[in-house]
N, C-alpha and C positions, 0 to 999 in steps of 0.2 A: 602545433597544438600546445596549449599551455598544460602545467602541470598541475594536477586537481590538488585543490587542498587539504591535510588531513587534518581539519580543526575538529577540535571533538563538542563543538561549542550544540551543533544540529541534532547528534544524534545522543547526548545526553537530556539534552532538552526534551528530546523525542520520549527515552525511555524514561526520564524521570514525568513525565505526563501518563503516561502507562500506567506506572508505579501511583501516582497519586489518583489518577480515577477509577480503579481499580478496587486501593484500600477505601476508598467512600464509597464505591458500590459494595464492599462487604461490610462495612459497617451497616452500608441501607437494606442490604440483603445476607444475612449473616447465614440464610440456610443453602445457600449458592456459592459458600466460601472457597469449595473448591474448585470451582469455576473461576475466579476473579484471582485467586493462587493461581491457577494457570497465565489466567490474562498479566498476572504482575510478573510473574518471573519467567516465560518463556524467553522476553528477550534481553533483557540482562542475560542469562546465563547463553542466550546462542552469541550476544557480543561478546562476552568474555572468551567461549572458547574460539570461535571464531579471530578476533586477535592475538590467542594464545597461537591457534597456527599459521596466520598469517606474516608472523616476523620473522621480518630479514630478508622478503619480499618485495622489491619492489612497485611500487605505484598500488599494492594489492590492498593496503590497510584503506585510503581515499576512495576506491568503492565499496570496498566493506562496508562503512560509515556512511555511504551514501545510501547504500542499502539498506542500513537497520537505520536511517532517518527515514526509509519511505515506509518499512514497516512499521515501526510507529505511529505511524499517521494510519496506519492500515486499521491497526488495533484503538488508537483512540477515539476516531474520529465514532463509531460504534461503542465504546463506550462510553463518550461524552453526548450522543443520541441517550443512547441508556439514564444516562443520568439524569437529563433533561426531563424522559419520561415518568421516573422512580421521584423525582420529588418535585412534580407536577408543572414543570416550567412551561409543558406545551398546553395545558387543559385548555385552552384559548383556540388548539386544535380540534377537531373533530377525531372521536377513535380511530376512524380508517387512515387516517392523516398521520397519527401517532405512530400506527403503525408500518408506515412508510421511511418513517423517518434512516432506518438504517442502510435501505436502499438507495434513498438521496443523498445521503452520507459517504457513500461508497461511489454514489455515480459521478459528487464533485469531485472526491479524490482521485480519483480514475482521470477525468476531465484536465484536473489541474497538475498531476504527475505526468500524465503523457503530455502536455505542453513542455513543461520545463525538462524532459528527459534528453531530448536528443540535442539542447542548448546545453548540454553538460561536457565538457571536454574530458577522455580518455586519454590518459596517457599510454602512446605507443608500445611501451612497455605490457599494460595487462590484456591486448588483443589476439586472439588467435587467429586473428584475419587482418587481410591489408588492412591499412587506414582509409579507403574506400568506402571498402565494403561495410568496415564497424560504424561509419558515417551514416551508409543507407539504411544497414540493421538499424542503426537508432532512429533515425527518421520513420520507418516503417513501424518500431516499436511505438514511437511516441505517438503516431497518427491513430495504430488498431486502439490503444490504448484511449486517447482522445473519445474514438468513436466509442469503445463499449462504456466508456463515460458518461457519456450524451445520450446513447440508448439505452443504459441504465435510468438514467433520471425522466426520460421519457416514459419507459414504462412502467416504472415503481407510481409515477406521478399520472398514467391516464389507463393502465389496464386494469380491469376490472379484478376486483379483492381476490379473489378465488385462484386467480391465473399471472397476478404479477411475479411472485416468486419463481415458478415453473420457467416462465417466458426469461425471466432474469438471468438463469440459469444457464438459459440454453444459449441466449446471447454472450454472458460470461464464457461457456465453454467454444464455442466458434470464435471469440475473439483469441483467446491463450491458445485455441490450434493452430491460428495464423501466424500468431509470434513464435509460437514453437516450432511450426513449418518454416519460418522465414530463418529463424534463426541454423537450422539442420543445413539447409539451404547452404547459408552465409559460411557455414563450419567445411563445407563441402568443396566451394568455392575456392579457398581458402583466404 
């Protein structure tokens, strides 16, 4: 297995897009500042400490990085929704449509994170199970993941106003008990 990269090129990107749509939603929204204060600075300071305990660990820093680049897209991809909304980019949409938009948003990223997750090489170093088993965990992660993608965007996009959020919900939490199950599983295993 090859060695992951630690370029900082992804997960700067990531959080400097945070940071910026963040402070133009409080500009747009100044009486929500402290909300959009959260959304800018949560992960800047969880990278920072985060790499502060991560050194001198090997292979640990290259999923770190991996990690706060997918969180970032976690947090943008709903704020750049948000923003879209707040200065009228979707009027072209129907309300109910506008209102979907954070659901759609979450169900691509979902979608397009659990493809590219288990094409991601591990270095033998950060695994707490053979190289096997952290092969299948990712596969299986990337697959649940895939799915509650697809049935996120399914039902944000065709259940009725009342009941999408609920149904999204419950989908969202049966997919994270799978991965969670699989993962206990995989830890067990060893």
């Amino acid at each position: 297995m090859t060695q992951t990269s630690n370029t900082m090129i992804a997960p700067i990107l990531g959080v400097g897009s945070t940071l910026i749509l963040g402070s133009t939603m409080w500009a747009l929204q100044p009486e929500k500042a402290i909300f959009w204060v959260i959304a800018m600075s949560f992960l800047p300071v969880a990278w920072l400490i985060s790499e502060l305990r991560a050194r001198g660990q090997a292979g640990t820093l290259g999923t770190l990085r991996y990690a706060i680049t997918g969180a970032s897209m976690m947090i943008a991809l709903p704020l750049l929704a948000g923003l879209a909304k707040q200065t009228g980019a979707l009027e072209f949409l129907s309300e109910d449509m506008q209102s979907r938009m954070d659901g759609l948003a979450l169900g691509l990223f979902l979608l397009i994170y659990g493809n590219f997750m288990p094409k991601r090489a591990v270095p033998l170093d950060e695994t707490e199970v053979s190289p096997g088993t952290q092969q299948s965990l990712n596969l299986h992660t990337g697959l649940i993941l895939m799915v509650m993608g697809l049935a996120t965007i399914l039902i944000t996009g065709f259940a009725p106003a009342d009941y999408y959020n609920p149904i999204t919900l419950v989908a969202l939490g049966i997919g994270s008990f799978a991965i969670i199950r699989r993962a206990v599983v995989a830890k067990k295993q060893g």
